[in-house]
N, C-alpha and C positions, 0 to 999 in steps of 0.2 A: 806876638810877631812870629811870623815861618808861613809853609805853605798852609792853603786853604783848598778844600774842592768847594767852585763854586757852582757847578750846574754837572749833571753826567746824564748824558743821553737826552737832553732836554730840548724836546720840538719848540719848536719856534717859528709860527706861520705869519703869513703878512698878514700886515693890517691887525696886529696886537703884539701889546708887549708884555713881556714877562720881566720878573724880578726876582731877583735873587733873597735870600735872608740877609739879612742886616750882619754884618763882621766886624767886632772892636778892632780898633786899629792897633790895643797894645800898648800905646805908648810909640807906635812906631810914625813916620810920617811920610811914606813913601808905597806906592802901591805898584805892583809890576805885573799886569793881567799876561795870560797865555789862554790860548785855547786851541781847538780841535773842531773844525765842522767838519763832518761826517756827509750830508748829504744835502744840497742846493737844492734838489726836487723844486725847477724853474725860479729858485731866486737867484740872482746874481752876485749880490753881497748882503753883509749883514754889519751893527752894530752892536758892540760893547761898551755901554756909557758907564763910567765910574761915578756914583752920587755919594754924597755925604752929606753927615746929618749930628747935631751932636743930641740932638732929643730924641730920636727914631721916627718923627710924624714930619717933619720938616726938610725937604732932602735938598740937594743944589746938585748942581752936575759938576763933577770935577774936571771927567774930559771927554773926550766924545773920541772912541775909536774907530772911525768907518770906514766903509773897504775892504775890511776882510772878506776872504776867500775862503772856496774848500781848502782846507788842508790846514797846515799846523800854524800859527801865528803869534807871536810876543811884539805888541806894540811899545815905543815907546814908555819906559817907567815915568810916571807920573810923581814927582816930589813936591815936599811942603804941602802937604796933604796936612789944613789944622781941623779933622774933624775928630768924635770921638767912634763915629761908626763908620760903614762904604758898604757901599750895596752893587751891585750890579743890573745892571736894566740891559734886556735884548731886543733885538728889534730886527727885520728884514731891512735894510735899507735900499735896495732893489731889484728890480723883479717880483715876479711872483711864487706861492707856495711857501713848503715849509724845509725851514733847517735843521739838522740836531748837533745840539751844540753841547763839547764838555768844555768847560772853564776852570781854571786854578786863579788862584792871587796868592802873589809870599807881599809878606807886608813886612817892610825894615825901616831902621831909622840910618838919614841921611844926614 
């Protein structure tokens, strides 16, 4: 459990998604993403989906953060998280071009 860097400097153009490394939860059951975009370069917003998986090949979406903007963002913490791993998956959700995105997760139990 504690913080995590989950992406640093990491492009993210439309029309593909990227993913994070797999992160054990810990024992913890609660995930609180933040992040930082850096640069829209014509997209409008982007996505931060929280997946889990308790095998690492099987993943489910925990939440779906969309809307983010440039600039700094902590959405809603996510609780009752029963997996054993969380991945992060990015995605432009509108517009177009590419974003650079850093991410963190602190993972606690609730």
């Amino acid at each position: 459990m504690g913080y995590s860097v989950m992406a640093a400097r990491l492009a993210v153009t439309n029309g593909t998604d990227n993913f994070s490394q797999a992160l054990n939860m810990g024992g913890g059951n609660a995930v609180q993403v933040d992040a930082v975009c850096f640069n829209l370069g014509g997209a409008t917003s982007y996505t931060i989906e929280v997946q889990g998986s308790n095998d690492g090949a099987n993943w489910s979406v925990v939440t779906a953060n969309s809307g983010l903007v440039l600039g700094y963002s902590a959405p809603t913490k996510s609780t009752g998280v029963g997996f054993a791993l969380i991945r992060y998956r990015y995605s432009v959700s509108a517009g177009s071009g590419t974003i650079i995105i850093y991410a963190g997760c602190n993972i606690s139990h609730q």
